[in-house]
LUMFIBA-159505 format. One line per 3 residues: number of its first residue (from 1); their letters; for each residue x, y, z of C-alpha. Coordinates in Angstrom, 3 decimals, always signed. Layout:
% residues N
NUM = a = X:Y:Z  ...
END
This chain:
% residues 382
1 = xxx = -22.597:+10.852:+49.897  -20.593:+8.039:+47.743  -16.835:+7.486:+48.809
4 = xxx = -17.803:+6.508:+52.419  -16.994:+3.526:+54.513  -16.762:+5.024:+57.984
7 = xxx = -19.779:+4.039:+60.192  -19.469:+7.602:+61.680  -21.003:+9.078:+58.631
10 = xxx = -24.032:+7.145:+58.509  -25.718:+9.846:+60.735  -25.628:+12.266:+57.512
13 = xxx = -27.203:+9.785:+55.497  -29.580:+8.893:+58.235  -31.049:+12.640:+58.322
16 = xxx = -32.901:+12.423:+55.258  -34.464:+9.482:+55.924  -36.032:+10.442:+59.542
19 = xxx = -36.869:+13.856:+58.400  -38.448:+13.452:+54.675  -39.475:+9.683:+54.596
22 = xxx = -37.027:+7.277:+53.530  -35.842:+7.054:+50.040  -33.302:+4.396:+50.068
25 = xxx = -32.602:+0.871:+51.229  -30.404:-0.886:+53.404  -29.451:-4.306:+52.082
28 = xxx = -27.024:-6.664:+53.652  -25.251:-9.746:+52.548  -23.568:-11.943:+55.201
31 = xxx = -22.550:-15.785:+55.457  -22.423:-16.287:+58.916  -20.556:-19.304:+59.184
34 = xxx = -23.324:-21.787:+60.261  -23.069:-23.911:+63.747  -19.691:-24.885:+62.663
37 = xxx = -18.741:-27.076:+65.732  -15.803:-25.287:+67.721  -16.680:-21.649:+66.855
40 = xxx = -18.890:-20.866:+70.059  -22.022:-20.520:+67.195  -24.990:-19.615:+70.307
43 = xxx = -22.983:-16.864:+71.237  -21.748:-16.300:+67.321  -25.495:-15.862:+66.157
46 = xxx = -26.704:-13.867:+69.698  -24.292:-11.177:+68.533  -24.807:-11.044:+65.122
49 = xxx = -28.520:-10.231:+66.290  -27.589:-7.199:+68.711  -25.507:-5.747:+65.556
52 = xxx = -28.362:-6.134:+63.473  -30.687:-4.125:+65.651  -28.022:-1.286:+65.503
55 = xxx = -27.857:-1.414:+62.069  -30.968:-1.799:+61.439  -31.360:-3.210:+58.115
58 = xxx = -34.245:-3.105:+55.594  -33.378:-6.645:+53.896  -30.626:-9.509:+54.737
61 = xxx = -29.673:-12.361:+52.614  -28.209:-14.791:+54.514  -25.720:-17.743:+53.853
64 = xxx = -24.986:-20.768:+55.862  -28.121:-20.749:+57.851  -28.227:-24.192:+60.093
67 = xxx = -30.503:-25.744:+62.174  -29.831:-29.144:+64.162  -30.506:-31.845:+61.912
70 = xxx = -32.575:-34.137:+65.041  -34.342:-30.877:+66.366  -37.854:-28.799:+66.193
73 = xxx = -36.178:-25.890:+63.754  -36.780:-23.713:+66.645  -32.557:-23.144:+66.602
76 = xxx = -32.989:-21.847:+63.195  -30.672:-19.253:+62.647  -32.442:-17.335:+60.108
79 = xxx = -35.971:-17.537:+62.314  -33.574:-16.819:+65.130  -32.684:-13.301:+63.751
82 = xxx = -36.338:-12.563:+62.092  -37.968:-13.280:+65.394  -35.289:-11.275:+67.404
85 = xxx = -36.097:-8.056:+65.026  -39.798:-8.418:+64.976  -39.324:-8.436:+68.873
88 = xxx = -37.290:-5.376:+68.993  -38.774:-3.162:+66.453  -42.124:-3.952:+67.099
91 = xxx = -43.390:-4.556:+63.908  -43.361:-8.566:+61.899  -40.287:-9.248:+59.558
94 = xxx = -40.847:-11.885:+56.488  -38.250:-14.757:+56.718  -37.837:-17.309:+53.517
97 = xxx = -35.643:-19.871:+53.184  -34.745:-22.738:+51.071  -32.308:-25.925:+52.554
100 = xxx = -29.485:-26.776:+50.164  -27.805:-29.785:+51.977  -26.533:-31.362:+54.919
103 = xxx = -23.022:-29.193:+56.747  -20.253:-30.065:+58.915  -20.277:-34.074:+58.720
106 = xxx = -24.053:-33.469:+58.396  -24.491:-32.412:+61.256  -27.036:-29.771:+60.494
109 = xxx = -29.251:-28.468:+57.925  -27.903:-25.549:+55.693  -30.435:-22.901:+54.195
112 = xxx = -30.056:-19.404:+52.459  -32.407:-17.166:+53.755  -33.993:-13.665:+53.025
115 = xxx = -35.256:-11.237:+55.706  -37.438:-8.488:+55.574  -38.757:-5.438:+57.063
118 = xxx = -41.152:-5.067:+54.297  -44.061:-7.483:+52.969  -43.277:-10.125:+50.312
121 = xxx = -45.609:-10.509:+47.800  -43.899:-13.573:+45.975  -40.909:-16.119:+46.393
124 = xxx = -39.235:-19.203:+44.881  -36.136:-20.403:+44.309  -34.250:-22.219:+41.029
127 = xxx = -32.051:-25.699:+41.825  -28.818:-25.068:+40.614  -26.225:-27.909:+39.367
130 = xxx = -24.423:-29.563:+41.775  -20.730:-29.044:+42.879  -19.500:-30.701:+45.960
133 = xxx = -23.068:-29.952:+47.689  -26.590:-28.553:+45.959  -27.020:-24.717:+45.694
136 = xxx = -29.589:-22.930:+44.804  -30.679:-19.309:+44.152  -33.940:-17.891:+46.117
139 = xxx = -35.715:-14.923:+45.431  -38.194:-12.545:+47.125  -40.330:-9.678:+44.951
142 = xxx = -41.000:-7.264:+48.389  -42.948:-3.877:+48.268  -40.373:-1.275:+49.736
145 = xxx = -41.024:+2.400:+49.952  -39.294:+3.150:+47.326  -41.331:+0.411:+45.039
148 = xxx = -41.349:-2.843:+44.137  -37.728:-4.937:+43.853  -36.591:-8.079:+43.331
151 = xxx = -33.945:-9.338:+45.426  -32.019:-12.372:+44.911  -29.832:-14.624:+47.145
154 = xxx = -27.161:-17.409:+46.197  -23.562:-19.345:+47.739  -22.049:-21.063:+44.831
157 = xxx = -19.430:-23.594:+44.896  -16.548:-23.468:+46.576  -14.216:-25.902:+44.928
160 = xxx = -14.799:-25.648:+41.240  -14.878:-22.613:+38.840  -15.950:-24.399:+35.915
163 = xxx = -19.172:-25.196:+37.999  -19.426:-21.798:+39.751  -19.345:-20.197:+36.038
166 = xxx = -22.205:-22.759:+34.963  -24.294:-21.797:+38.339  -23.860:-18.076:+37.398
169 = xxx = -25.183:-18.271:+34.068  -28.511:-20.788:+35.794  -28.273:-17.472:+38.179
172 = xxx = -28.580:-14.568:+35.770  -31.172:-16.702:+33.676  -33.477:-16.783:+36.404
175 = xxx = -33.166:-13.375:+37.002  -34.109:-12.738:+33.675  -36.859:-15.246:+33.869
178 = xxx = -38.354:-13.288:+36.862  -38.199:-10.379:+35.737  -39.536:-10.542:+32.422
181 = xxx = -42.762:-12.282:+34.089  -42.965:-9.998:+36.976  -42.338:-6.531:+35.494
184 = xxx = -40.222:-5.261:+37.993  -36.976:-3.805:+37.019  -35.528:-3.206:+40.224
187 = xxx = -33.459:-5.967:+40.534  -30.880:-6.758:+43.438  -28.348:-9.844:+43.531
190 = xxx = -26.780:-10.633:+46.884  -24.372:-13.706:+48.055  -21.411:-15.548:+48.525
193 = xxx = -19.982:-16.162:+45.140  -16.696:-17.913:+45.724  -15.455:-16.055:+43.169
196 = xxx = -13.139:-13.019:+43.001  -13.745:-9.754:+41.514  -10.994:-10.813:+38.375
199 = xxx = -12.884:-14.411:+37.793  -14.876:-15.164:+35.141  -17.714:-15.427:+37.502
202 = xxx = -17.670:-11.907:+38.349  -16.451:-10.591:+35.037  -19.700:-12.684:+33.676
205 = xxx = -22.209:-10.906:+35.780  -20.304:-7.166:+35.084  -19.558:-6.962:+31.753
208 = xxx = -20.612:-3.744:+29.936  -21.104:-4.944:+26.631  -24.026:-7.172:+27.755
211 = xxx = -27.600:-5.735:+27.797  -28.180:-6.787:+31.086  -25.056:-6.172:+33.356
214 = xxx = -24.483:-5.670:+37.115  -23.060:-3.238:+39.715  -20.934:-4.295:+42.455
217 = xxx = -22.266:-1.891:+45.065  -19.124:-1.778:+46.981  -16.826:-1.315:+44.346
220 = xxx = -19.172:+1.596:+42.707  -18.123:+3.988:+45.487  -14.991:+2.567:+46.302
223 = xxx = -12.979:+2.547:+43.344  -9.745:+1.213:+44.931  -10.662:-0.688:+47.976
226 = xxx = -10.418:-4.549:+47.548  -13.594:-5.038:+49.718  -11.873:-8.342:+51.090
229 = xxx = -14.662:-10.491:+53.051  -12.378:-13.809:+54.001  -11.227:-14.475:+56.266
232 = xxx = -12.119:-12.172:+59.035  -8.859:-12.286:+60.907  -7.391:-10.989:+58.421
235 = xxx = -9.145:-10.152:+55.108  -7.268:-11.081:+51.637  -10.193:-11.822:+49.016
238 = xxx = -13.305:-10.383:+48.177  -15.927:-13.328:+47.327  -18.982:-11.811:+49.050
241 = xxx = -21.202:-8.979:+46.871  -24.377:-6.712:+46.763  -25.249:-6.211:+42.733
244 = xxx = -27.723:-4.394:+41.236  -28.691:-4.443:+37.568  -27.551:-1.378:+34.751
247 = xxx = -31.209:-1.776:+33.673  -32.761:-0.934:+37.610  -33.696:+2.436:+39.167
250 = xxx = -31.219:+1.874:+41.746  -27.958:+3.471:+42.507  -25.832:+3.093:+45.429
253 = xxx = -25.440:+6.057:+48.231  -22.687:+4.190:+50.281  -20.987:+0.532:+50.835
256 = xxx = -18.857:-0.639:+53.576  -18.074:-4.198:+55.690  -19.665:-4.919:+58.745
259 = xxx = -19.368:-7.433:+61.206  -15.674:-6.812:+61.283  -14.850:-6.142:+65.085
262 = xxx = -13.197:-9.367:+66.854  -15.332:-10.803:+69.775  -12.595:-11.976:+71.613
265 = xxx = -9.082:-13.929:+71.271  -9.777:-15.980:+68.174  -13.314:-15.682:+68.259
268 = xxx = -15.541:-13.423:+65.351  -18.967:-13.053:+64.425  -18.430:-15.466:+61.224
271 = xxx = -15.466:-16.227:+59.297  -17.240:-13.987:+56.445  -17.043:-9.983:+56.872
274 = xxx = -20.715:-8.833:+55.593  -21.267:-6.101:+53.474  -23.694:-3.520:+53.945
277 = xxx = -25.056:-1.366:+50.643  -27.536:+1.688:+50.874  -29.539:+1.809:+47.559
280 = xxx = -31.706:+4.920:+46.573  -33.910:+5.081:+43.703  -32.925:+6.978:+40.609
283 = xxx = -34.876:+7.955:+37.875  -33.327:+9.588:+34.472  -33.557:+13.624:+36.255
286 = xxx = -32.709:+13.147:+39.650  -33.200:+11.614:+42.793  -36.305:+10.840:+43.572
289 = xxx = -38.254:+11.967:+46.840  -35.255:+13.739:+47.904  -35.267:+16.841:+49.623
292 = xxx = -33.136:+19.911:+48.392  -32.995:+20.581:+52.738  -30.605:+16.920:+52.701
295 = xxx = -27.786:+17.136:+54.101  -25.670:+17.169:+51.021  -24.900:+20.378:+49.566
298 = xxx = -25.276:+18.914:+45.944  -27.172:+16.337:+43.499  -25.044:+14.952:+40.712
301 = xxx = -27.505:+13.002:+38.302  -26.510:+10.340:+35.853  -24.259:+10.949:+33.072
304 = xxx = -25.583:+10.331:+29.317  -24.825:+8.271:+27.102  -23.114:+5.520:+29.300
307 = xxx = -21.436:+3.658:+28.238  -19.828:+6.363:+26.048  -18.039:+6.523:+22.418
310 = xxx = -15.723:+9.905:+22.715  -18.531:+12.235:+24.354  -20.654:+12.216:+27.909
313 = xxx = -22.553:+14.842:+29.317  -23.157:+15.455:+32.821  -26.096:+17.445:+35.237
316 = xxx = -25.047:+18.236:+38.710  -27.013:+21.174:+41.107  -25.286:+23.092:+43.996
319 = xxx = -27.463:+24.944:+46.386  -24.903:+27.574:+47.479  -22.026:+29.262:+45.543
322 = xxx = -19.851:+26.112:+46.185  -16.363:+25.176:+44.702  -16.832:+22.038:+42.685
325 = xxx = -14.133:+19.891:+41.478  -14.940:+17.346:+39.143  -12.692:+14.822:+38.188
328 = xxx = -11.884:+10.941:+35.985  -10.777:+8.124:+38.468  -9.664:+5.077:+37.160
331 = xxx = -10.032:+1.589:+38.461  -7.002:+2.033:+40.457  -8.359:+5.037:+42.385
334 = xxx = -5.843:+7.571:+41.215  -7.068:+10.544:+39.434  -6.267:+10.533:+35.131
337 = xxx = -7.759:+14.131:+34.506  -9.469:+17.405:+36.519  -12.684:+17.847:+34.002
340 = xxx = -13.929:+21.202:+36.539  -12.203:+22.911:+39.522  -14.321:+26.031:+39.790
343 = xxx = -16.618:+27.893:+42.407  -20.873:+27.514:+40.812  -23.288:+29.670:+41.871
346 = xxx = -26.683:+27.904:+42.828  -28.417:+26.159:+40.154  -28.224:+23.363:+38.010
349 = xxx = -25.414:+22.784:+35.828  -24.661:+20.947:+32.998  -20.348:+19.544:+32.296
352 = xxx = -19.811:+18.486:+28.549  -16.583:+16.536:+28.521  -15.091:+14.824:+25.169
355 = xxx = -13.025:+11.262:+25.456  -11.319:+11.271:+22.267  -7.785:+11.231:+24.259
358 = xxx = -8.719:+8.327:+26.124  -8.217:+4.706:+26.569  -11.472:+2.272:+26.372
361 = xxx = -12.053:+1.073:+29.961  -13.962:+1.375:+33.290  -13.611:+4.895:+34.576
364 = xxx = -15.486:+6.883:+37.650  -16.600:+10.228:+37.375  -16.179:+12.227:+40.108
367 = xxx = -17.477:+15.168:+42.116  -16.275:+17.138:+45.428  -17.996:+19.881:+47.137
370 = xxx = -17.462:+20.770:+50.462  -15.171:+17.450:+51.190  -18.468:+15.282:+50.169
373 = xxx = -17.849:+13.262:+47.296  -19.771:+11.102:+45.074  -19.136:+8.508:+41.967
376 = xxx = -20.753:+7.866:+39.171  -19.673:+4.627:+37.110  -18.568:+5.562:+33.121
379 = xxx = -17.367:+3.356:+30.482  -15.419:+4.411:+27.491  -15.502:+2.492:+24.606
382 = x = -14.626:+3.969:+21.172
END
């Protein structure tokens, strides 16, 4: 299931994973504001926790982790949350965190953190140049059961994009660097980037004619949403984001913003809405570990060649004599052509389509059977 940002839905994806062993990951980026003095920041971080345990998540990266400067570290935010979910699941999560600098008239320590549900077999961390404070990127290489990843976590500056661009590039290198010594493919970039999805920030990290590119997981199966994250009384930029690299076994089942519910007048969770991404592991024929009894009444497999000249070709399988409607989506979300809007018998089936009469850009292909609906990314470039 792709176009889906209704927590109500979850339950579908859910089945799979209780019944057949799980074969995707739940990955959440949040900046939860810190101990910023005035925001009620016990009670902030208390409920941030019991939402966590609902959602269960298999890894966090966290921003604005504080501590009190003159204390033990026992207020930790971050330790705060991994000791909470060890507690309540019954099994030990792996916290890591790096301090960047001193917060709110320095006050406090600031960290980014990782959690996990699953063991971490390395870590580390690159210093990144300075804006108005230090930042830095940290990252965690964690066996899941769906293999090895690496999963990286960053805040960038907040007052300069010539600096944000230069931390970006220190960013991607790293990522590079790691995964060139490491071996693992699998790679997954999560923060708060400052930056929105038109900067050249963003537009660094995403763009298609580089060999190694990224995903924004929310925008993948929500062509057309903003995704805003700030502020969270009332949403008007997107600055937070889950990637994932063009080069990883990774695509993304579903995306949506969490931590979005007021607590009370003038009080929220953070002044950051999180975002939530559910990434399954692909290979080049299909899904893998997935069970034809899921939920889903189809599989539609990665398109090839993508990116594309004129021509793409496309596998999908239906496991009932289903009407399938296949169509292009452009960035806006509004439909530019119906490729196939016939009933398939079972099977596995296999949609030739030519792009001759079409602009170069980002496009979505997409697939509907039975009101389900999923995206796949496709870029035309003649």
């Amino acid at each position: 299931m792709r176009v889906c940002i209704k927590k109500s839905l979850i339950i579908i994806l859910m089945i799979p994973i209780i019944l057949f062993g799980q074969d995707s990951l739940k990955i959440i980026t949040y900046n939860i504001e810190g101990m910023k003095p005035g925001t009620n920041s016990g009670l902030r971080t208390s409920l941030i926790i019991s939402e966590l345990k609902n959602i269960d998540p298999d890894i966090i990266a966290i921003q604005e982790i504080n501590e009190d400067i003159n204390g033990d570290g026992s207020d930790n935010q971050g330790l705060r949350i991994k000791n909470a979910l060890s507690e309540h699941f019954g099994t030990e999560y792996y916290y890591y965190q790096q301090q960047t600098h001193l917060s709110w008239d320095n006050q406090f320590k600031e960290f980014i953190g990782i959690i996990s549900k699953y063991p971490v077999n390395d870590q580390g961390y690159f210093q990144l140049v300075t804006g108005v404070f230090p930042r830095k990127v940290i990252w965690n290489q964690i066996t899941t059961p769906i293999g090895d990843i690496n999963i990286f976590n960053t805040h960038l500056s907040f007052n300069s994009a010539a600096v944000r661009l230069e931390q970006v590039e220190q960013v991607e290198n790293y990522i590079q660097t790691i995964s060139t010594g490491n071996g693992i493919i699998n790679n997954v970039l999560c923060g708060d980037f400052n930056a929105l999805p038109i900067s050249p920030v963003i537009e660094y990290l995403t763009n298609p004619s580089s060999e190694i590119y990224y995903y924004s997981s929310f925008k993948e199966v929500n062509p057309g949403l903003t995704g805003n994250t700030v502020p969270s009384n009332g949403p008007t930029a997107k600055i937070d984001y889950v990637f994932y690299t063009n080069d990883s076994h990774f695509d993304v089942d579903t995306s949506y913003l969490i931590m979005e519910e007021p607590l009370g007048e003038n009080l929220y969770y953070s002044d950051h809405l999180g975002i939530l991404s559910i990434l399954k592991y692909e290979d080049n024929t299909g899904i893998y570990n997935l069970s034809q009894s899921y939920t889903k009444p189809f599989l539609l497999y990665s398109n090839y060649p993508n990116p594309c000249t004129n021509f793409t070709s496309v596998d999908y399988e239906v496991f009932d004599n289903k009407h399938v409607k296949i169509s292009l989506i452009n960035q806006g979300g509004i439909e530019v052509a119906i490729l196939l809007n016939e009933v398939k018998e079972p099977g596995k089936h296999k949609l030739d389509i030519n792009f001759d009469s079409f602009k170069d850009n980002l496009y979505f292909l997409r697939i509907e059977v039975d009101s389900i609906i999923e995206t796949r990314k496709l870029v035309i470039s003649h």
